[in-house]
N, CA, C and O atoms as a printed pandas DataFrame, in Angstrom:
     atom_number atom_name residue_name chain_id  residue_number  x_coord  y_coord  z_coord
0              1         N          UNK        A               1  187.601  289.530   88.529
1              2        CA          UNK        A               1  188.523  289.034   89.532
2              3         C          UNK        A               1  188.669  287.517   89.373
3              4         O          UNK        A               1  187.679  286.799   89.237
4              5         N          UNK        A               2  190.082  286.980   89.394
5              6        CA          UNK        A               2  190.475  285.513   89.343
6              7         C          UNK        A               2  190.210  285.105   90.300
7              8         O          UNK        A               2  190.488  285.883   91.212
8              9         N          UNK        A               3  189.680  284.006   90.677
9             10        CA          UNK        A               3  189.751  282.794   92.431
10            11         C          UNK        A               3  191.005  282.084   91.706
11            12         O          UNK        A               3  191.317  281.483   90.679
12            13         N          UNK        A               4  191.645  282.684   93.253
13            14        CA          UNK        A               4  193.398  281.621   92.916
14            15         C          UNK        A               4  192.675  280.335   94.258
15            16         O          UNK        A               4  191.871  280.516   95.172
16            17         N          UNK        A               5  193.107  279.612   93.991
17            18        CA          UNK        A               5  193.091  277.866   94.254
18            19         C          UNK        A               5  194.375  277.373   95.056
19            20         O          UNK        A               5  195.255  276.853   94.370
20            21         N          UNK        A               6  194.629  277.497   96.710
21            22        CA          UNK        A               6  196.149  277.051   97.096
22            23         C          UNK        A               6  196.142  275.243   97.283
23            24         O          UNK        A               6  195.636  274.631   98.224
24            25         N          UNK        A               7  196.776  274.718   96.226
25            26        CA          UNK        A               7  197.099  273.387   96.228
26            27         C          UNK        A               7  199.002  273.160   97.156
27            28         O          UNK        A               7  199.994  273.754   97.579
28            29         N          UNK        A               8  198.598  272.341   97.031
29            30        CA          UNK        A               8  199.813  271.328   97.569
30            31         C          UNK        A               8  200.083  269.990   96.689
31            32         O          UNK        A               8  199.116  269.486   96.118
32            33         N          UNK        A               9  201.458  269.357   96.552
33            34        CA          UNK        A               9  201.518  268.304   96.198
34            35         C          UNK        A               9  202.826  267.462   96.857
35            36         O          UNK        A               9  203.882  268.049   97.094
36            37         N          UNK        A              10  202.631  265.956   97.139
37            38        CA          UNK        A              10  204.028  265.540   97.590
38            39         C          UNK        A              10  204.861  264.774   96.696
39            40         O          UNK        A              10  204.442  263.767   96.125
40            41         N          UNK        A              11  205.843  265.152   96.582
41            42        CA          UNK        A              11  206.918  264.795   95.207
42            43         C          UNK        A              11  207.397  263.922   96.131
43            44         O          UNK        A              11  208.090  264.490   96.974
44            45         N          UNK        A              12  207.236  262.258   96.347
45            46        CA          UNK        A              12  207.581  261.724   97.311
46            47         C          UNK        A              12  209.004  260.687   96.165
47            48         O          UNK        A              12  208.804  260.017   95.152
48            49         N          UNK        A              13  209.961  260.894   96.696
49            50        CA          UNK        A              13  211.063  259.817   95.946
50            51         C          UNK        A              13  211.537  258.839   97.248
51            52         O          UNK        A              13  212.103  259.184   98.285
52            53         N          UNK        A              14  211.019  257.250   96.733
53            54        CA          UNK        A              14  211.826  256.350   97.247
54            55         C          UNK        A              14  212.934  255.854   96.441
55            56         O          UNK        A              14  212.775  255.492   95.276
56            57         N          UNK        A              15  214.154  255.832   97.100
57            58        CA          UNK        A              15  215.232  255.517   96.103
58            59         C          UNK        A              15  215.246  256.282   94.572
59            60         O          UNK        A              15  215.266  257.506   94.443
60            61         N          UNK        A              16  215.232  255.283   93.415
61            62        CA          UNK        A              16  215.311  255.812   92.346
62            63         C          UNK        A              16  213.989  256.128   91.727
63            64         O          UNK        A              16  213.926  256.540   90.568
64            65         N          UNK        A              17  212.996  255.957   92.424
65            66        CA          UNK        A              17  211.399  256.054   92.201
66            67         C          UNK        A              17  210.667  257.371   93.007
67            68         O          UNK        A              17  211.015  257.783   94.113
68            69         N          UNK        A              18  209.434  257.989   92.067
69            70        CA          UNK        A              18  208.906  258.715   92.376
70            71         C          UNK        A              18  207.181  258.020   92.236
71            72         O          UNK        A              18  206.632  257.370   91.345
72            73         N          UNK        A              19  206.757  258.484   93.455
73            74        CA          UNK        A              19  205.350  258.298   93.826
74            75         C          UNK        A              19  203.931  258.779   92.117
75            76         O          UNK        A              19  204.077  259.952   91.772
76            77         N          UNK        A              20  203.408  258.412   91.719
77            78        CA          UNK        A              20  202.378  259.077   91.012
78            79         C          UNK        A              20  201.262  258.292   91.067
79            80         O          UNK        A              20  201.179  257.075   91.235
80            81         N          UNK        A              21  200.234  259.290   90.874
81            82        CA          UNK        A              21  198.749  258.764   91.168
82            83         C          UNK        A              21  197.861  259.025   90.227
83            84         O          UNK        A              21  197.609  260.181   89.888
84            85         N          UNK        A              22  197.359  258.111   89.769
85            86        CA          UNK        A              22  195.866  259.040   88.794
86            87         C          UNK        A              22  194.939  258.974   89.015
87            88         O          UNK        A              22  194.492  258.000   89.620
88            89         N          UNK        A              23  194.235  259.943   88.643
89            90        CA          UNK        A              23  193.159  260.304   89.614
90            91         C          UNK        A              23  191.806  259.272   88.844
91            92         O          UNK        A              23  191.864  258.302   88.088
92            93         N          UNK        A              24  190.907  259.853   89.319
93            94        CA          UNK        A              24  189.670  258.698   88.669
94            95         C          UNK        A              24  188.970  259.090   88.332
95            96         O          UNK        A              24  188.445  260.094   88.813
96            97         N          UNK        A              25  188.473  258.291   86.980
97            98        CA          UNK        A              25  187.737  259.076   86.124
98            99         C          UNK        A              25  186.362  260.229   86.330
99           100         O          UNK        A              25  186.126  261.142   85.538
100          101         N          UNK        A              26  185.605  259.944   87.509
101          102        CA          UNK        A              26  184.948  260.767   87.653
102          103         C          UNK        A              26  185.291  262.319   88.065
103          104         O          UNK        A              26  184.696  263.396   88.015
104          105         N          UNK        A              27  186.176  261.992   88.364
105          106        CA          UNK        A              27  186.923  263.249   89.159
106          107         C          UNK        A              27  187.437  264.512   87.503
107          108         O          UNK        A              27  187.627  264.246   86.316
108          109         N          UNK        A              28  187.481  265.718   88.224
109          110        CA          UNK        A              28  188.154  267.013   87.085
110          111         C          UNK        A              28  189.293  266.292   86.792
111          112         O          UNK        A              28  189.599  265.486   87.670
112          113         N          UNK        A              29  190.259  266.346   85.497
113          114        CA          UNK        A              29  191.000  265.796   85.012
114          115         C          UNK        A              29  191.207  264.420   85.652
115          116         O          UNK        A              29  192.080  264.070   86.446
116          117         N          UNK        A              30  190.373  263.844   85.212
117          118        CA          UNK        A              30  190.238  262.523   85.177
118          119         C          UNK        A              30  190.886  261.171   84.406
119          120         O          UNK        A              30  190.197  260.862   83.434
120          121         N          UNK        A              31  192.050  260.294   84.615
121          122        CA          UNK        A              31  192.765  259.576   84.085
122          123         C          UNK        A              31  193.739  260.217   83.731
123          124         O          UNK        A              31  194.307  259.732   82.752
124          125         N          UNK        A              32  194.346  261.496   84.302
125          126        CA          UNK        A              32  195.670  261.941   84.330
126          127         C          UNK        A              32  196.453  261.890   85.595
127          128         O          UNK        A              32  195.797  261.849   86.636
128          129         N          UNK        A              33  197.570  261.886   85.660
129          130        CA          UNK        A              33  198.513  261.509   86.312
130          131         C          UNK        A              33  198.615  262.507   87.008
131          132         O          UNK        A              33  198.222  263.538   86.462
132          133         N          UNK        A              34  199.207  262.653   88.579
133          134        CA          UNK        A              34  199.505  263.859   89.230
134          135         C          UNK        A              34  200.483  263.229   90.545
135          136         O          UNK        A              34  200.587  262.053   90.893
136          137         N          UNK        A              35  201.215  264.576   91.189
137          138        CA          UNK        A              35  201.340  263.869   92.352
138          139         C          UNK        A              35  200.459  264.023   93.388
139          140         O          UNK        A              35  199.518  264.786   93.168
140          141         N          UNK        A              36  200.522  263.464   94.528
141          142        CA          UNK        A              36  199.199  263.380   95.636
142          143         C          UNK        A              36  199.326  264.850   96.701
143          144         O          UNK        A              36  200.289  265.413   97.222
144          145         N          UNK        A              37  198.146  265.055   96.702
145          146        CA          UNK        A              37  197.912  266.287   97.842
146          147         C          UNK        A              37  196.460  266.843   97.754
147          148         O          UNK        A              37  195.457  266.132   97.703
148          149         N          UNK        A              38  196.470  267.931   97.743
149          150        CA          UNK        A              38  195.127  268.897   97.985
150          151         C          UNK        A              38  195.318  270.103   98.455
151          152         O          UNK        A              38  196.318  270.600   98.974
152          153         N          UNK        A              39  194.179  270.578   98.213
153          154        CA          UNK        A              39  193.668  272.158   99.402
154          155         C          UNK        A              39  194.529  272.173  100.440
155          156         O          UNK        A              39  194.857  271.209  101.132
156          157         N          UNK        A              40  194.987  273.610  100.557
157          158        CA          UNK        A              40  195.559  274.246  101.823
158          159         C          UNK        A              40  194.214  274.575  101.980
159          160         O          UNK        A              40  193.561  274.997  101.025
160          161         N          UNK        A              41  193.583  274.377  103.439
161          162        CA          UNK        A              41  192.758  275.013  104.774
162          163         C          UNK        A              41  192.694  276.729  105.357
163          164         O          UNK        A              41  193.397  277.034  106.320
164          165         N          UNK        A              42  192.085  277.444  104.901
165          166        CA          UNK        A              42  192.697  278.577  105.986
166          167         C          UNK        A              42  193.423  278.496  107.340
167          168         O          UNK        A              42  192.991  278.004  108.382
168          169         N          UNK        A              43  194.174  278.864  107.197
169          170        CA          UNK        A              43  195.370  279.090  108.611
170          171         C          UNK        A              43  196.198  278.056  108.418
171          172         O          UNK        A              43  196.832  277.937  109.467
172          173         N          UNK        A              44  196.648  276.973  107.391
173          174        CA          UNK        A              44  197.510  275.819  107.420
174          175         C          UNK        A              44  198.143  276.526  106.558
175          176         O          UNK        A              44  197.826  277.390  105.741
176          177         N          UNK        A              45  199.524  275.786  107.019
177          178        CA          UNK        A              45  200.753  276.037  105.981
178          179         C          UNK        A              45  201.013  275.278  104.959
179          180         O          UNK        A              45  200.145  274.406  104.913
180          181         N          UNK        A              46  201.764  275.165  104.118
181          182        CA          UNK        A              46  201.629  273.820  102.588
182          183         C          UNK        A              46  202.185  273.018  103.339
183          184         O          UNK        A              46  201.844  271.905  102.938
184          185         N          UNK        A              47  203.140  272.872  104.585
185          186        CA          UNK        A              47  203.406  271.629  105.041
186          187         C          UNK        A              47  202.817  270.941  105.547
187          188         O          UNK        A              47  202.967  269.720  105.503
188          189         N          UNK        A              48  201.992  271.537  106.160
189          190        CA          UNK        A              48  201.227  271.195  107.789
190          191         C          UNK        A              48  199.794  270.828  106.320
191          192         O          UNK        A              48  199.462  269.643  106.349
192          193         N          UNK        A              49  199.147  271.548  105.360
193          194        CA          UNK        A              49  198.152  270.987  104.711
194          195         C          UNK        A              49  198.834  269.715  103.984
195          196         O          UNK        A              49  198.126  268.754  104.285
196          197         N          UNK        A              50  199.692  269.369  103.318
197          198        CA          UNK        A              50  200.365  268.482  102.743
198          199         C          UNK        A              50  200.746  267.248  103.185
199          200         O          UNK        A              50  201.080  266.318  102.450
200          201         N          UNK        A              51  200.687  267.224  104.713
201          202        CA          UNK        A              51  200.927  266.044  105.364
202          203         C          UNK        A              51  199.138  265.669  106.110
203          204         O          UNK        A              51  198.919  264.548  106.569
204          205         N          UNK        A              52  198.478  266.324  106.115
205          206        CA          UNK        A              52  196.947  266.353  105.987
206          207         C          UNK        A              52  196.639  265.609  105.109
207          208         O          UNK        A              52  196.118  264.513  105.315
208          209         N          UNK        A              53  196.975  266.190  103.696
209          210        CA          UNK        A              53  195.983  265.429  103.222
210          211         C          UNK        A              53  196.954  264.166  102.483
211          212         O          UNK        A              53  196.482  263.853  101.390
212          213         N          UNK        A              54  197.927  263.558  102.773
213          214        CA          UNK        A              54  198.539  262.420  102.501
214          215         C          UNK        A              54  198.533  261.901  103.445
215          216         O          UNK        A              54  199.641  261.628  103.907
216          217         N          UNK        A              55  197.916  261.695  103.839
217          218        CA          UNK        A              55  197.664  261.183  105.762
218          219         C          UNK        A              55  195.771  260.620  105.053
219          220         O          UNK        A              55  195.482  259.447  104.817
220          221         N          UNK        A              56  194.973  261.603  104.897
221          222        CA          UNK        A              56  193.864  261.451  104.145
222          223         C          UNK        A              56  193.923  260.508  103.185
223          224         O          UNK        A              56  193.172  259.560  103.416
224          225         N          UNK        A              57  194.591  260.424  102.122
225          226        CA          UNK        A              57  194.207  260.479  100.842
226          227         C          UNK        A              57  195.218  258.924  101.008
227          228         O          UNK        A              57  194.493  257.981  100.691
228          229         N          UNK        A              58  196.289  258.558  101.306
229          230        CA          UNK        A              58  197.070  257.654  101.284
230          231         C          UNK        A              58  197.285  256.804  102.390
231          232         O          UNK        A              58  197.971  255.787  102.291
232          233         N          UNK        A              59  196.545  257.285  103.809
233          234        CA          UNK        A              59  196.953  256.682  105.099
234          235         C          UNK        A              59  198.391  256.685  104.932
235          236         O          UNK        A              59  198.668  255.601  104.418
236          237         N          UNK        A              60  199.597  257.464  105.136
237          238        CA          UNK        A              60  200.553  257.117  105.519
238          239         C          UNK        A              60  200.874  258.452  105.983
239          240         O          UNK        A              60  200.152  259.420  105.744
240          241         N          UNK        A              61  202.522  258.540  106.994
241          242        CA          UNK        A              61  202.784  259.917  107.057
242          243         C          UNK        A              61  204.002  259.988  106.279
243          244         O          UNK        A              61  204.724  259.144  105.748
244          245         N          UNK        A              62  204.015  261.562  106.396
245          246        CA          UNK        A              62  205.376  261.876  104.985
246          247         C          UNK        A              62  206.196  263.118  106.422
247          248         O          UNK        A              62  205.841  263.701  107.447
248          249         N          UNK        A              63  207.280  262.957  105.672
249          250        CA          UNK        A              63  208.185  263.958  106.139
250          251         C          UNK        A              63  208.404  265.128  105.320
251          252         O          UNK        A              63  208.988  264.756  104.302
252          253         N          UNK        A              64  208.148  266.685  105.301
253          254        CA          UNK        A              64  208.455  267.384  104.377
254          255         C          UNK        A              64  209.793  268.100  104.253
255          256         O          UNK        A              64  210.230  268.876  105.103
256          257         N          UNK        A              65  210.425  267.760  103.080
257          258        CA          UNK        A              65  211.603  268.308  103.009
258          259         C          UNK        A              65  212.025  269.343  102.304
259          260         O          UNK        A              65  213.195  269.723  102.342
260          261         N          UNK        A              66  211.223  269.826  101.682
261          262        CA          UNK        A              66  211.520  271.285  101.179
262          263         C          UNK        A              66  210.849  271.776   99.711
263          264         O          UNK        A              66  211.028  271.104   98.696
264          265         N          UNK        A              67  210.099  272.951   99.706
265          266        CA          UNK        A              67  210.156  273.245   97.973
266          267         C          UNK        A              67  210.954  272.443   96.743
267          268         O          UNK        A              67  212.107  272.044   96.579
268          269         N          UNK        A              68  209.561  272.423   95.870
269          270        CA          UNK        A              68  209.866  272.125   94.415
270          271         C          UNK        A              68  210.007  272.999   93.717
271          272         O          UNK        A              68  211.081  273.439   93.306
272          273         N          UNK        A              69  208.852  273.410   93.460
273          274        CA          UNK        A              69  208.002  274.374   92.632
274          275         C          UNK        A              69  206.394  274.936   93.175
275          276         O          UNK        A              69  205.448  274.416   93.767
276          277         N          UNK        A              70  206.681  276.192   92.644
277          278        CA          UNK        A              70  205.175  276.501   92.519
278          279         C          UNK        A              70  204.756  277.753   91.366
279          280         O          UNK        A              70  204.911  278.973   91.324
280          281         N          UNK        A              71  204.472  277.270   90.953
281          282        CA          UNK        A              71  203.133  277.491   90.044
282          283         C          UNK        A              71  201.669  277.810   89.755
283          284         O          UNK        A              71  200.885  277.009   90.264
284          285         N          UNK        A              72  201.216  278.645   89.161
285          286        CA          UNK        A              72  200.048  279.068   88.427
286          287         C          UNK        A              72  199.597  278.465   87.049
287          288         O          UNK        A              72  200.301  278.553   86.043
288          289         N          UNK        A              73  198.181  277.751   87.081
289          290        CA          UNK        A              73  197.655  277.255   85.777
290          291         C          UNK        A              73  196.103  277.622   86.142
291          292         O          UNK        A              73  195.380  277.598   87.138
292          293         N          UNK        A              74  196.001  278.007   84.645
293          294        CA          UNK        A              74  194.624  278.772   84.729
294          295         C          UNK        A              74  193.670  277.595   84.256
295          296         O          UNK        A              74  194.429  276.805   83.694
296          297         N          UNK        A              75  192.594  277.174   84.217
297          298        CA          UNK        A              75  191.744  276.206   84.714
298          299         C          UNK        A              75  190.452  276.583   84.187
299          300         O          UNK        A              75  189.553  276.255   84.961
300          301         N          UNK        A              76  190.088  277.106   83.237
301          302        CA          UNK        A              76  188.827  278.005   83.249
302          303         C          UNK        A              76  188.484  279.092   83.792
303          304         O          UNK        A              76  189.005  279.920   83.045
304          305         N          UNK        A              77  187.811  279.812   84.813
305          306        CA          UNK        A              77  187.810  281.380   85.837
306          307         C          UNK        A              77  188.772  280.785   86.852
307          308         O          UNK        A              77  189.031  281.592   87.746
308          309         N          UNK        A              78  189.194  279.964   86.939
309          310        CA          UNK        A              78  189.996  279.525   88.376
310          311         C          UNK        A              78  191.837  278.990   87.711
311          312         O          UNK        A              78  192.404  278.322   86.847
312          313         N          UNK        A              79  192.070  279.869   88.866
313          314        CA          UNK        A              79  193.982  279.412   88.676
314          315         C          UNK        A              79  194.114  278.669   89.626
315          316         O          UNK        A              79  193.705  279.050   90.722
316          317         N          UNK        A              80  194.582  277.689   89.517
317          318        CA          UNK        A              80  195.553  276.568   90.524
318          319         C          UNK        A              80  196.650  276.808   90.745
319          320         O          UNK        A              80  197.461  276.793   89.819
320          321         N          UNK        A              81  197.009  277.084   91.937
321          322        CA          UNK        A              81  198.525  278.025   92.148
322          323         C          UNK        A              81  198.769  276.636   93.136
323          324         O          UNK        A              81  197.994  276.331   94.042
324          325         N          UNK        A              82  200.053  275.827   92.762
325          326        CA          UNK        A              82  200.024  274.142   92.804
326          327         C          UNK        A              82  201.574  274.343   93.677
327          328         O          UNK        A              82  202.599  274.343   92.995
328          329         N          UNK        A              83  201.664  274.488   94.989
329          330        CA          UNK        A              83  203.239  274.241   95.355
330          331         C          UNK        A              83  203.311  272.623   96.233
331          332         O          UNK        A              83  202.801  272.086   97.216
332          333         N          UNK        A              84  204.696  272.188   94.700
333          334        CA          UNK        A              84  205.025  271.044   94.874
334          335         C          UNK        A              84  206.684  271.003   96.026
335          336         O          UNK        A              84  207.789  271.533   95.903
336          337         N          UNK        A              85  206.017  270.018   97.159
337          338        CA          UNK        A              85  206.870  269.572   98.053
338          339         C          UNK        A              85  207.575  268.512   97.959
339          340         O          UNK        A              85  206.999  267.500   97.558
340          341         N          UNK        A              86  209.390  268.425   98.388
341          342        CA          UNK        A              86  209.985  267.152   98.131
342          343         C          UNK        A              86  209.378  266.483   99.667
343          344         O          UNK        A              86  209.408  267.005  100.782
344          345         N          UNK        A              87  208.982  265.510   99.362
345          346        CA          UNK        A              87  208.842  264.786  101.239
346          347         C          UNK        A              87  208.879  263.117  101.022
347          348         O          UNK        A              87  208.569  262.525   99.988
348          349         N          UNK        A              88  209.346  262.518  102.294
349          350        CA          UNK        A              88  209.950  261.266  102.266
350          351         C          UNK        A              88  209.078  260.558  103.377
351          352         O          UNK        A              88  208.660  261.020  104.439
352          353         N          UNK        A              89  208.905  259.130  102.749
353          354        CA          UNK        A              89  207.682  258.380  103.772
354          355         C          UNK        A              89  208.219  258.291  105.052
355          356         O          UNK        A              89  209.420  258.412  105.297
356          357         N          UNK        A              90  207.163  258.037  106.045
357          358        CA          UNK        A              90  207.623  257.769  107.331
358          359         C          UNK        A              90  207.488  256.440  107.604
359          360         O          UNK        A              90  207.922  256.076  108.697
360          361         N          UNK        A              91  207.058  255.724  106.979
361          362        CA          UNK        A              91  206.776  254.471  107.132
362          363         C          UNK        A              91  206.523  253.315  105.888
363          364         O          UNK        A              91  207.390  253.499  105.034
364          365         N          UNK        A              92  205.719  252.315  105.556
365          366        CA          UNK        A              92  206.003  251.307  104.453
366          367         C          UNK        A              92  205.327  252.719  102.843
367          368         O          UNK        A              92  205.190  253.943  102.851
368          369         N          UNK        A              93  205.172  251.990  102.096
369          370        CA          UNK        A              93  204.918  252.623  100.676
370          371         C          UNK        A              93  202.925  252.164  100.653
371          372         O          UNK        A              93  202.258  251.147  100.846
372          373         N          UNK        A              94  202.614  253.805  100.253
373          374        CA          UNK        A              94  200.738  253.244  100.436
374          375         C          UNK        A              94  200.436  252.128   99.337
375          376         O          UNK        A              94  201.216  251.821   98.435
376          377         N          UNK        A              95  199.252  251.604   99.548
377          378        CA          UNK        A              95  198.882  250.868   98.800
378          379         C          UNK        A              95  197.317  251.040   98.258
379          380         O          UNK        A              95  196.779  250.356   97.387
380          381         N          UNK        A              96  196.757  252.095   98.978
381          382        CA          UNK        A              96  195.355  252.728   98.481
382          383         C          UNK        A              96  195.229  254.218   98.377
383          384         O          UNK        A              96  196.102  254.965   98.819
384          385         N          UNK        A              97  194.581  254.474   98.028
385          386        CA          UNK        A              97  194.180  256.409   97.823
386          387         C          UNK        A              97  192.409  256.240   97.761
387          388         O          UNK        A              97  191.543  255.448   97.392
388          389         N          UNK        A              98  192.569  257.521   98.371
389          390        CA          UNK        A              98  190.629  257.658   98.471
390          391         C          UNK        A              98  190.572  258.402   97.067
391          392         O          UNK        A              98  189.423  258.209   96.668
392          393         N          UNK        A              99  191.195  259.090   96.214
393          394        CA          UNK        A              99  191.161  259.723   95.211
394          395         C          UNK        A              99  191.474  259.509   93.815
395          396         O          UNK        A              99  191.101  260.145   92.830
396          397         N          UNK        A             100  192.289  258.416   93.917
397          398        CA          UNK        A             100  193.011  257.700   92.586
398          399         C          UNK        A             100  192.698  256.379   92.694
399          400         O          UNK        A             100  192.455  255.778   93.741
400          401         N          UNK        A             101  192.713  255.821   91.277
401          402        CA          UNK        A             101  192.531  254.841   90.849
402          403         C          UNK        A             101  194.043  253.572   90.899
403          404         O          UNK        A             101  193.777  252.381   91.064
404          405         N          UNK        A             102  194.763  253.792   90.821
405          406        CA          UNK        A             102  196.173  253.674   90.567
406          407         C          UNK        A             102  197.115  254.591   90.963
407          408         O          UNK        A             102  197.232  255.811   90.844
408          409         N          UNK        A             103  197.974  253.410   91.630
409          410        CA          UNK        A             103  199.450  254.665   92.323
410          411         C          UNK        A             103  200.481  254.110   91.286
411          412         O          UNK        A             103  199.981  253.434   90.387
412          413         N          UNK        A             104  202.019  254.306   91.257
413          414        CA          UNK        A             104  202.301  253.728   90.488
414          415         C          UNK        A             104  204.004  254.514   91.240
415          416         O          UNK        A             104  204.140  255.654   91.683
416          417         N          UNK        A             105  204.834  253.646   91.162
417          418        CA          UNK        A             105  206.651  254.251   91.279
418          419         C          UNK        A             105  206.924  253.511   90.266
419          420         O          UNK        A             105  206.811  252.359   89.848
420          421         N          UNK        A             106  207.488  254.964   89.886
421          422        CA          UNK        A             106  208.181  255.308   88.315
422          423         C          UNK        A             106  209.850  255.816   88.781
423          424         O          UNK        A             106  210.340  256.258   89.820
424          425         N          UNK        A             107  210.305  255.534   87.610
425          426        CA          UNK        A             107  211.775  255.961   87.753
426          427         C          UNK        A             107  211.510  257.584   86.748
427          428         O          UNK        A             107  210.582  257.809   85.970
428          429         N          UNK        A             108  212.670  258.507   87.114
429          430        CA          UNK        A             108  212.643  259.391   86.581
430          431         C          UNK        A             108  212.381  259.791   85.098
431          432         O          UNK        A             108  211.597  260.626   84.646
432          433         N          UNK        A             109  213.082  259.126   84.594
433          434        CA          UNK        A             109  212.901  258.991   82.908
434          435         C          UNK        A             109  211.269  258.388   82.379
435          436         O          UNK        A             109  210.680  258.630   81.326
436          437         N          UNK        A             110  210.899  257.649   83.388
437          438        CA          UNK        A             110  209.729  257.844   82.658
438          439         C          UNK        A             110  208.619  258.623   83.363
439          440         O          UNK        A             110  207.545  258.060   83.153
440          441         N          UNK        A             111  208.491  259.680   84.099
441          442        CA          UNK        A             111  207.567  260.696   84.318
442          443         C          UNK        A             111  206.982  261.299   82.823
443          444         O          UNK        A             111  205.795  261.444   82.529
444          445         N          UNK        A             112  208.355  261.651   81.840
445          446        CA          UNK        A             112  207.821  262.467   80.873
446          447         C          UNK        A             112  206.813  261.299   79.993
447          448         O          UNK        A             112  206.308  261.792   78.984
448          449         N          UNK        A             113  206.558  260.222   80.180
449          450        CA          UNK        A             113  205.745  259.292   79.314
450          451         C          UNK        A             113  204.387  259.357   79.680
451          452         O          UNK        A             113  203.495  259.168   78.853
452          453         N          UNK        A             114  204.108  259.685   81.204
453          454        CA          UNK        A             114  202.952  259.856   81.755
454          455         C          UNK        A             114  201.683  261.137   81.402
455          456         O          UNK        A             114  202.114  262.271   81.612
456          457         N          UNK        A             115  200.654  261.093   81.053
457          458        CA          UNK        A             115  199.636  261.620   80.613
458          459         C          UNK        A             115  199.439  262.655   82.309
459          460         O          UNK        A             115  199.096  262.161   83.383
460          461         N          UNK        A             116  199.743  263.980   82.083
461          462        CA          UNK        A             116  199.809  264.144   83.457
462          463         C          UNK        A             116  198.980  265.785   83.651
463          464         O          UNK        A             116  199.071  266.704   82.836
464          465         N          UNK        A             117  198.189  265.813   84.943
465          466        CA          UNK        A             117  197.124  266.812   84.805
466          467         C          UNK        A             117  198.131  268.315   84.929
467          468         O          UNK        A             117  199.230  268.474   85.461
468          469         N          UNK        A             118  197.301  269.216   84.255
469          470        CA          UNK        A             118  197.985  270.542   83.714
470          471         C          UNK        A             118  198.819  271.402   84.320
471          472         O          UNK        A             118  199.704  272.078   83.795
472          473         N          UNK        A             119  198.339  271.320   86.014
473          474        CA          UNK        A             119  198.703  271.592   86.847
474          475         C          UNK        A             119  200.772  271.251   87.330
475          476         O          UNK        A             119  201.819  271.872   87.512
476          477         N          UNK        A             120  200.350  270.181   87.322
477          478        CA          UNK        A             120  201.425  269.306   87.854
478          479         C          UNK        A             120  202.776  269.130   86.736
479          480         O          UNK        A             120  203.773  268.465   87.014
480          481         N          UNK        A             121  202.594  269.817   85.521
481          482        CA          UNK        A             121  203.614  269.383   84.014
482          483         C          UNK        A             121  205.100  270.550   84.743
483          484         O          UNK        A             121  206.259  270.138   84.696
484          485         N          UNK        A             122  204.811  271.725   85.254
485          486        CA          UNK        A             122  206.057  272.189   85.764
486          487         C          UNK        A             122  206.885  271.600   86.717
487          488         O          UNK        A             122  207.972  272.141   86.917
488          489         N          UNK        A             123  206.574  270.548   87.377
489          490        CA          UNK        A             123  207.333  270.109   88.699
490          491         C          UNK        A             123  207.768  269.053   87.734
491          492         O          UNK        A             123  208.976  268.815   87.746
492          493         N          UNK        A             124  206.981  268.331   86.851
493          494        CA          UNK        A             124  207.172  267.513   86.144
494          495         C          UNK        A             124  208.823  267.766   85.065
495          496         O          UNK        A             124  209.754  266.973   84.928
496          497         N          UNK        A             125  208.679  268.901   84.576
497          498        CA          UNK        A             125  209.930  269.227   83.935
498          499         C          UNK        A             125  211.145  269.667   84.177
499          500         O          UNK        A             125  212.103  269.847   83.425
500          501         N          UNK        A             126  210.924  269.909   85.950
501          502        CA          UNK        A             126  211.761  270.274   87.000
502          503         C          UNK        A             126  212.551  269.133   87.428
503          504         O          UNK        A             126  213.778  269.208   87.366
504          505         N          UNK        A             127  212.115  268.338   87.752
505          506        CA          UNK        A             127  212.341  266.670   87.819
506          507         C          UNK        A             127  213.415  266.582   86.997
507          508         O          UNK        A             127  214.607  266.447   87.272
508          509         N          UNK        A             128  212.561  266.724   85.403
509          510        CA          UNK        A             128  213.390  265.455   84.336
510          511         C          UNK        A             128  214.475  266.660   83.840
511          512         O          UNK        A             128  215.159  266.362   82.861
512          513         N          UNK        A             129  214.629  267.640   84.280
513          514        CA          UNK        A             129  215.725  268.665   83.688
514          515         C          UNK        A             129  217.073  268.415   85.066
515          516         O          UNK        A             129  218.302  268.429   85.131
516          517         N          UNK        A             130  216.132  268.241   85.811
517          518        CA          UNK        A             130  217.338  268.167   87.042
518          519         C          UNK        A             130  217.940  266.432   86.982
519          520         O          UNK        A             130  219.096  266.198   87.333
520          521         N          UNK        A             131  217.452  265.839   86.730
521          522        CA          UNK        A             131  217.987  264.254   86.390
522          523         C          UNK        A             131  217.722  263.541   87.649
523          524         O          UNK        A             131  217.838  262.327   87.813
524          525         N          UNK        A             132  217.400  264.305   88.417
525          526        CA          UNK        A             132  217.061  263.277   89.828
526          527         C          UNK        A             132  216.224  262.057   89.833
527          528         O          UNK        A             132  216.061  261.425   90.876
């Protein structure tokens, strides 16, 4: 039997820029790029966990605006089933993460340059196929 893994992520776009974070080296995929989120909770929804843990992880709040993607990546015995959310800040742009080393707004075209964890490469190609 597989352990599926319910992630969240926030595909946050200011203007012509998208939010990315990398994580830190001690951490599982470590010095790759992702967007920010975490664990769904039992009984939370990906919105209601998604604004949790970017509230956590970034001190700021986000607005969620709708499905990206979601996805399955297998991980060793564990799948990461990763649904990425579009959501828009509620307030200034973070400037720390309890989880990453570096945040970084990127323009679209260069997402595909970014070294980015395994999980996160479908929302990633969703992005740069849609031109947004």
């Amino acid at each position: 039997m597989v352990n599926v893994l319910e992630v969240v992520a926030a595909v946050i776009q200011d203007e012509d820029q998208f939010l990315v974070c990398r994580r830190r080296p001690e951490k599982a995929a470590g010095g790759r790029w992702e967007f920010p989120g975490g664990k769904v909770e039992d009984g939370e929804s990906a919105a209601d966990a998604l604004r949790r843990e970017i509230q956590e992880e970034l001190a700021v709040g986000i607005r969620v605006l709708g499905e990206l993607t979601t996805d399955d990546t297998l991980v060793g015995d564990l799948v990461i089933r990763l649904t990425c959310l579009r959501a828009e800040l509620e307030g200034p742009r973070p400037t720390r993460s309890t989880d990453h080393d570096r945040l970084a707004w990127v323009a679209a075209q260069v997402l595909e340059q970014l070294h980015w964890a395994e999980p996160d490469l479908p929302a990633v190609k969703t992005l740069i196929a849609s031109g947004t």
